[in-house]
C-alpha positions as CSV (number, residue, x, y, z in Angstrom):
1,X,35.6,-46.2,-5.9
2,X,36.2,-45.2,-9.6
3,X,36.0,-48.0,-12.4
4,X,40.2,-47.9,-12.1
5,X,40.5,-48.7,-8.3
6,X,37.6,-51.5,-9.1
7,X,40.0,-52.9,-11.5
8,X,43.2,-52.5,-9.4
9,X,41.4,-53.8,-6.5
10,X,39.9,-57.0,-8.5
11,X,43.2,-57.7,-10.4
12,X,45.4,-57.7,-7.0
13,X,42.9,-60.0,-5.3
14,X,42.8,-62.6,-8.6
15,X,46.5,-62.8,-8.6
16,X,46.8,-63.3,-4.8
17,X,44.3,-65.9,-4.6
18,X,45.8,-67.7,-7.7
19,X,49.6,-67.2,-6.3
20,X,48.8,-68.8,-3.4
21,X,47.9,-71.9,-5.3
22,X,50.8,-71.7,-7.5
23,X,53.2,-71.3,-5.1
24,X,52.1,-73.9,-2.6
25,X,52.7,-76.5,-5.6
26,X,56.0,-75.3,-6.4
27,X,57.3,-78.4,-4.6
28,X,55.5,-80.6,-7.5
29,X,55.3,-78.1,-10.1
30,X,54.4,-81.4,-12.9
31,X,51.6,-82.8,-10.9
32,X,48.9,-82.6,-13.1
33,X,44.8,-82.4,-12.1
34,X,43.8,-85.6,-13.5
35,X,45.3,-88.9,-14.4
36,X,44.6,-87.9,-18.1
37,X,46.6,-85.4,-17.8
38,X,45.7,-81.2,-17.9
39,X,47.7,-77.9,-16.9
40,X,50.3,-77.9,-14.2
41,X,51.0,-75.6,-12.1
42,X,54.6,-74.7,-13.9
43,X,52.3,-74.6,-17.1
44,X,50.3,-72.1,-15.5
45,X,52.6,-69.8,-13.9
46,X,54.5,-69.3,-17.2
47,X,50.8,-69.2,-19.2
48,X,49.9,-66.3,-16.7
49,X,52.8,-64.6,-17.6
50,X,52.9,-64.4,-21.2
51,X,49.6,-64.2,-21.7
52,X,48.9,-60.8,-19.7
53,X,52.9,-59.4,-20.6
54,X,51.1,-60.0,-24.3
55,X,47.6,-58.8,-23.5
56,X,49.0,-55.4,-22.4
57,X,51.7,-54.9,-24.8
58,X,50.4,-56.0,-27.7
59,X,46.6,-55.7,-27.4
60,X,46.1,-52.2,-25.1
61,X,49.5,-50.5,-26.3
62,X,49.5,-51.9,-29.6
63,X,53.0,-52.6,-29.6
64,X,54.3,-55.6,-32.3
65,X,55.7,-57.9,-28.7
66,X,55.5,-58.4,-25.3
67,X,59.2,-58.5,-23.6
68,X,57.7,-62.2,-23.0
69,X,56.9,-63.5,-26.2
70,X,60.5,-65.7,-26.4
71,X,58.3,-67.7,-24.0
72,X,55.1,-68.4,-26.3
73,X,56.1,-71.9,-28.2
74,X,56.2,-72.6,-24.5
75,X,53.1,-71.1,-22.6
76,X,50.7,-69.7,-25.6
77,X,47.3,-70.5,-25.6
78,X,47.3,-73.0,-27.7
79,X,49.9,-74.9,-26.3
80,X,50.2,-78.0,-24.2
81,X,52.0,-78.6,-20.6
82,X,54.9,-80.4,-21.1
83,X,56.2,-82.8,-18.3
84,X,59.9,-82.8,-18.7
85,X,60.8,-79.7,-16.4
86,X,64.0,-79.1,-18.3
87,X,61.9,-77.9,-21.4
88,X,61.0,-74.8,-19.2
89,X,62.2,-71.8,-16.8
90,X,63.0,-72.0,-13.7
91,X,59.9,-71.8,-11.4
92,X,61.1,-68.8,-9.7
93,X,61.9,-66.8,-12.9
94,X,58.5,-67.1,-13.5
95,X,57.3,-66.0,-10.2
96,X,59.9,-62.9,-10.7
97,X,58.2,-62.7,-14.4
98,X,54.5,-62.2,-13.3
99,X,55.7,-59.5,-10.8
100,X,57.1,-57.9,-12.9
101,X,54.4,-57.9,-15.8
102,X,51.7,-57.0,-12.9
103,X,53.9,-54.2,-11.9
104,X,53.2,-53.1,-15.6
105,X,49.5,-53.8,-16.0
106,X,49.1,-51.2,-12.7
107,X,51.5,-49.2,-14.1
108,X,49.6,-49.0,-17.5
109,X,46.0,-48.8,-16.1
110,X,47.4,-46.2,-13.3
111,X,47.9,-43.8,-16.9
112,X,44.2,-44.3,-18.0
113,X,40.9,-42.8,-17.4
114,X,37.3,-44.2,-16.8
115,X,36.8,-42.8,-20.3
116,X,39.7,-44.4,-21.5
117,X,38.4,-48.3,-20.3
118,X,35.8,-47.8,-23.5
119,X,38.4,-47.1,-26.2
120,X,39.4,-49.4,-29.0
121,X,42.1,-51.6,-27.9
122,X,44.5,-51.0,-30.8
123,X,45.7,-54.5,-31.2
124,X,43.3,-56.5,-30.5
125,X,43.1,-59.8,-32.3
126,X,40.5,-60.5,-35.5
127,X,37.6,-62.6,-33.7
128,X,38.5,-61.6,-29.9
129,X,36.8,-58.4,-29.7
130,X,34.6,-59.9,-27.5
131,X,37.4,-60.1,-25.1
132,X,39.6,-57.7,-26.7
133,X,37.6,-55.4,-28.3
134,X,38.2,-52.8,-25.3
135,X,40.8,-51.6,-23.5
136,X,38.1,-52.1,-20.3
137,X,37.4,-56.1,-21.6
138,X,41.4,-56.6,-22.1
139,X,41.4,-55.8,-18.2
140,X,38.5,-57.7,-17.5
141,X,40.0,-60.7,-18.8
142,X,42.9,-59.9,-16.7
143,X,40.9,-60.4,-13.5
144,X,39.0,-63.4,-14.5
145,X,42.0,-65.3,-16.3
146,X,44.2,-66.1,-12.8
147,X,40.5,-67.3,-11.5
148,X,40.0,-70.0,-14.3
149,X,43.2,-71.3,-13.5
150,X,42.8,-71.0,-9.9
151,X,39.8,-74.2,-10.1
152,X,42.6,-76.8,-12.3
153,X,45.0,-75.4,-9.4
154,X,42.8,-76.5,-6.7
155,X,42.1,-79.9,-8.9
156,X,46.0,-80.6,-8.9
157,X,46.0,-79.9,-5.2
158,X,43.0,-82.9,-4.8
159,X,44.9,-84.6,-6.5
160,X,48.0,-84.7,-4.6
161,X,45.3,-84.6,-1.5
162,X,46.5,-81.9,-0.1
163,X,44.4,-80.4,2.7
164,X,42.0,-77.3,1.9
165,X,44.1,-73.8,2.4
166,X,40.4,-72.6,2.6
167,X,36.9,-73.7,3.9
């Protein structure tokens, strides 16, 4: 297995394990992890989306937006879950949405090399090269970044006490 397969392989198996989550609370998209609050699963979902729409299109392509940016006051990193559902879109748009932007992460690795993973990423951020810096880390962080939110997933499920989908 080439260093591309690894990644296609690791980034199908993030998002499936996260999706199931996600979709399992799309019946209580607001409940929240802890009764201080914390990300929701709508919160999440749209989160995902933008953030690895912008990751690829703005950070490995270099290219000035995402098709997903209208959504950033909304699900940007350093934003907030909201708890009136109205202020966001429709659960299922966003589940359409993160196919969608998947289907275009493949796409885009599908064109690179091994060789390529090592390059500069052209936009990445002042300060996130550590995360950025490659075109290999922007990818990286696509495969751990459904897994962080996978755990405050699992939390909002507790919460609701849901039984285990896994043991």
């Amino acid at each position: 297995m080439n260093t591309t397969a690894f990644i296609k392989s690791s980034l199908e198996a993030s998002k499936s394990a996260t999706l199931g989550l996600i979709v399992d609370l799309k019946d209580n998209p607001l409940a929240q992890p802890t009764a201080n609050g914390g990300n929701h699963a709508h919160w999440i979902l749209g989160h995902l989306v933008v953030s690895e729409s912008g990751i690829i299109h703005n950070i490995v392509l270099g290219n000035d937006s995402s098709p997903h940016s209208k959504w950033e006051p909304l699900f940007g990193h350093t934003t907030q879950p909201l708890t009136d559902d109205s202020t966001y879109p429709p659960f299922d748009e966003l589940l359409n949405a993160w196919e969608e932007v998947r289907a275009f992460t493949l796409a885009t690795l599908d064109t690179l090399t091994d060789d390529d993973l090592d390059k500069k990423a052209p936009g990445c951020p002042e300060g996130w090269e550590s995360f950025f810096g490659t075109i290999g880390q922007c990818y990286a962080t696509q495969i751990f970044h459904p897994t962080m939110h996978y755990g405050q997933l699992a939390d909002i499920r507790k919460s609701l006490s849901r039984e285990l989908l896994m043991a």
